[in-house]
C-alpha positions in Angstrom: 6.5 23.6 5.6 6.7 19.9 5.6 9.9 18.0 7.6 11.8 15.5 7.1 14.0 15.1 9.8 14.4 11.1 9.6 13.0 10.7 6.7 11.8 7.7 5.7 12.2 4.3 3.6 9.3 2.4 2.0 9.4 -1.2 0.8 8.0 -3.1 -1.8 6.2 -6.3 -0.5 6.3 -9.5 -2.7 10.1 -11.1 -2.8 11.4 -8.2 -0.6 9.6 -8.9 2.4 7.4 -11.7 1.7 7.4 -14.7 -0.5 4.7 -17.4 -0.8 4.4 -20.0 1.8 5.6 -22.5 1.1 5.5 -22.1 -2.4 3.5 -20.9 -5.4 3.5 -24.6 -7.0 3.1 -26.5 -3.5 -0.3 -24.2 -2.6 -1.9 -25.1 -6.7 -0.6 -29.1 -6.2 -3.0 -28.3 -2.7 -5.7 -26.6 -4.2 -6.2 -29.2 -6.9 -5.7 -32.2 -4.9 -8.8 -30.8 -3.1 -11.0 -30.7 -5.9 -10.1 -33.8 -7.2 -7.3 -33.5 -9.3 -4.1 -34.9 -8.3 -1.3 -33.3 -10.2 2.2 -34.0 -9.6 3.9 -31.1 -7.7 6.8 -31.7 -10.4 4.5 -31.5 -13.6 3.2 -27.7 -12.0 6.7 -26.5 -11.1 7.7 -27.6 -14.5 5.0 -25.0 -15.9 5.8 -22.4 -14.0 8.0 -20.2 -16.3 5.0 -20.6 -18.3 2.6 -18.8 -15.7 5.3 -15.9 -14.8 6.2 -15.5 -18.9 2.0 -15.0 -19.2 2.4 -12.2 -16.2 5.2 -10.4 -18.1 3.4 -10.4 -21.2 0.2 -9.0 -19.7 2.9 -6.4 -17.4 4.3 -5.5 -20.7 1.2 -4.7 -22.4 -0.4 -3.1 -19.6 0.7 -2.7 -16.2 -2.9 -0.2 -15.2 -4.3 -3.5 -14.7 -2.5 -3.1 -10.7 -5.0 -0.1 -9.9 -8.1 -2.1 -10.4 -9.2 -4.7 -8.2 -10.9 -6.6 -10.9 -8.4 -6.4 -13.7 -5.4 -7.4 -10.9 -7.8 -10.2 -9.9 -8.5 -11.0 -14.0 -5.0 -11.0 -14.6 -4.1 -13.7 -11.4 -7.2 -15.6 -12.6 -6.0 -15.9 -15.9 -2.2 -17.2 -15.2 -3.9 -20.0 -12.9 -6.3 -20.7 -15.7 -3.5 -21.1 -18.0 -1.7 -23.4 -15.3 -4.7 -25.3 -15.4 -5.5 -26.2 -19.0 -2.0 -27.0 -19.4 -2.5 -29.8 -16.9 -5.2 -31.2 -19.0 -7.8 -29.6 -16.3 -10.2 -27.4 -18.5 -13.9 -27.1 -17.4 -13.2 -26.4 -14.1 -9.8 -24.4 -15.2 -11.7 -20.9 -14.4 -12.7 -21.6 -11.2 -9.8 -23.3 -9.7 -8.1 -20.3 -10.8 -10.3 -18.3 -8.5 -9.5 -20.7 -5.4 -6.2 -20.0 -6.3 -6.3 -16.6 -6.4 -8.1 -16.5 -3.4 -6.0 -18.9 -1.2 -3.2 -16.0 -1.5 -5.7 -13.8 -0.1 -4.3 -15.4 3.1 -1.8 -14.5 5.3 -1.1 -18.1 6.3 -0.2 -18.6 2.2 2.9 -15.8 2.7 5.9 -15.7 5.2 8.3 -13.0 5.7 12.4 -13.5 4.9 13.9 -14.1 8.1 15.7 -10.5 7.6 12.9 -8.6 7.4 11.4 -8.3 10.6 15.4 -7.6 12.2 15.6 -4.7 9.2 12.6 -2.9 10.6 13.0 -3.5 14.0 16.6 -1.6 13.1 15.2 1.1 11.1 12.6 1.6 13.7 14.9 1.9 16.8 16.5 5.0 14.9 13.5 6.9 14.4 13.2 6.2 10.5 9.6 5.9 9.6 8.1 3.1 7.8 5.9 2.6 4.9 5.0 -0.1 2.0 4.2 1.2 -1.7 3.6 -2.3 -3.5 1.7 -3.2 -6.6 -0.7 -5.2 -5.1 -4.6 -5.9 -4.7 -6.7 -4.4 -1.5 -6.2 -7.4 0.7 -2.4 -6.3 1.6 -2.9 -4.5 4.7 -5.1 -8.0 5.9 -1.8 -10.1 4.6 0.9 -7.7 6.9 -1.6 -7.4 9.9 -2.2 -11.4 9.8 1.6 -11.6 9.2 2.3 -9.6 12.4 4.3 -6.5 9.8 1.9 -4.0 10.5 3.3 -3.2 13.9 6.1 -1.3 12.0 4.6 0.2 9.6 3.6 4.1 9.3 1.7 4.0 6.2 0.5 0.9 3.5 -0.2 2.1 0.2 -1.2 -1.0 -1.8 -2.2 0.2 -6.0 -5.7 -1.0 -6.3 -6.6 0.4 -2.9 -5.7 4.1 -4.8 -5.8 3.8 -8.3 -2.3 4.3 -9.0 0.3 2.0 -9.6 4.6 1.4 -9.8 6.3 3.2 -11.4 3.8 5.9 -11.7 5.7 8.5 -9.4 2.6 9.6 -8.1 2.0 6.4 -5.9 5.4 7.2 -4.0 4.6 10.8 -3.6 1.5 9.8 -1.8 3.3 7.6 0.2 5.5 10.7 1.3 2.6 12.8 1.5 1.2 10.2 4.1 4.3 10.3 6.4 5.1 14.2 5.8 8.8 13.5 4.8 9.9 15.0 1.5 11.1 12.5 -1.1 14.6 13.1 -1.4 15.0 12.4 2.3 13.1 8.8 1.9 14.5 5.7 0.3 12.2 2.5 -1.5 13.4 -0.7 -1.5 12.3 -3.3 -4.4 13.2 -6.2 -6.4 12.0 -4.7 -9.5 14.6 -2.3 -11.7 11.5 -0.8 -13.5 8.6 -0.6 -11.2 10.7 -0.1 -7.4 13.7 1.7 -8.5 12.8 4.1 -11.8 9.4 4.7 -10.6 11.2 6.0 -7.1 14.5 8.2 -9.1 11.4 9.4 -11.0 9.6 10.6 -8.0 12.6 12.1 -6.6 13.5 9.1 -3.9 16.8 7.4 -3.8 16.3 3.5 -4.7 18.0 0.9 -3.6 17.2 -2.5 -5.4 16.8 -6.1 -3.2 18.3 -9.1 -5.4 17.8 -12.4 -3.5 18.0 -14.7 -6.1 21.4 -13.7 -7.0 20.7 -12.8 -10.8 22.6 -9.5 -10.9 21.3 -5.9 -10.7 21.9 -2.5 -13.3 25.3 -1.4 -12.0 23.8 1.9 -11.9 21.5 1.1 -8.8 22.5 0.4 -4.9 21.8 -3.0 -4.8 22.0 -5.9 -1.6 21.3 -9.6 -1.2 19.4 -9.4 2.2 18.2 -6.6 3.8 21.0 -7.3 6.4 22.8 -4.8 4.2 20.6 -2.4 3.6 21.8 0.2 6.6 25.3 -0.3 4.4 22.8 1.1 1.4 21.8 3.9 2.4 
């Protein structure tokens, strides 16, 4: 019979304990400088609701495209693209995309929050285990190791690396499977209400939902700003 003694909590990875460095507009303004095409770093962040509302459409639509390395790839490719032709770049939009796609391959392109590394050092020190179930493409565990994260983590499950993705509650009940701890003793932490938190109630994990930008959570979920709340959390 499995324990769960501790238990354990799992995080999600992109604006809960990393965020691009230094930013999503400042690495394209790079990228494209470099190939010849100065663009004002103003005129890209001025597009960027653009590129995030093309995301949300294709999330929308069809979120299986996280457990495919090509169709997550496809996806990225396509938002740069987009980003691209609406800068008046079009023959080379394609594969700029791709040098964009591939520059967050990266750990140099990502940073962790400043409370991250403090949260896990905590959780650590009282025995919790530690694991990361994120929507994310096959490179992750070479963006945490670069990153110096891997060090306090138990168990990486990343959804094109097994074919399932968030919220599909069988992605966090591998993750539990991993660490031998039964789901209602473990806890996921997100930024996202329906991938991170109803994909973990549906799997039988209590949620708790990370809200650094300040725009307001469900009032039905545990939520914090930093994770220098989340022992308060739980």
């Amino acid at each position: 019979m499995r324990t769960a003694r501790h238990g354990a909590v799992f995080f999600d990875v992109g604006n809960t304990l990393l965020y691009p460095h230094p930013s999503v507009s400042r690495v394209c303004e790079e990228i494209l400088r470099t190939a010849g095409h100065d663009r004002d770093l103003e005129a890209i962040e001025s597009l960027m609701p653009l590129v995030d509302a093309y995301y949300e459409d294709r999330f929308r639509a069809d979120d299986t495209f996280w457990t495919s390395e090509e169709a997550t790839s496809g996806v990225w490719v396509g938002m740069y693209s987009l980003l691209c032709r609406r800068l008046g770049i079009e023959d080379e939009a394609e594969h700029l995309a791709r040098l964009v796609y591939d520059e967050f391959g990266k750990p140099e392109r990502w940073a962790a929050f400043d409370d991250a590394v403090p949260a896990l050092r905590r959780l650590r020190a009282a025995g919790v285990k530690i694991g990361v179930i994120s929507n994310w493409d096959g490179r992750l565990v070479h963006l945490l190791d670069g990153l110096g994260l891997t060090q306090w983590m138990d168990t990486v499950v990343s959804s094109a690396s097994v074919g399932l993705h968030k919220p599909d509650p069988r992605i966090f009940a591998l993750a539990c499977e991993r660490l031998d701890v039964e789901p209602s003793a473990c806890v996921h932490v997100g930024d996202h209400f329906y991938s991170d938190i109803l994909g973990a109630r549906a799997a039988g994990l209590h949620a708790v939902m990370i809200d650094r930008a300040g725009s307001g959570c469900p009032t039905s979920v545990a939520c914090i700003r930093t994770l220098d709340g989340l022992e308060g959390a739980l």
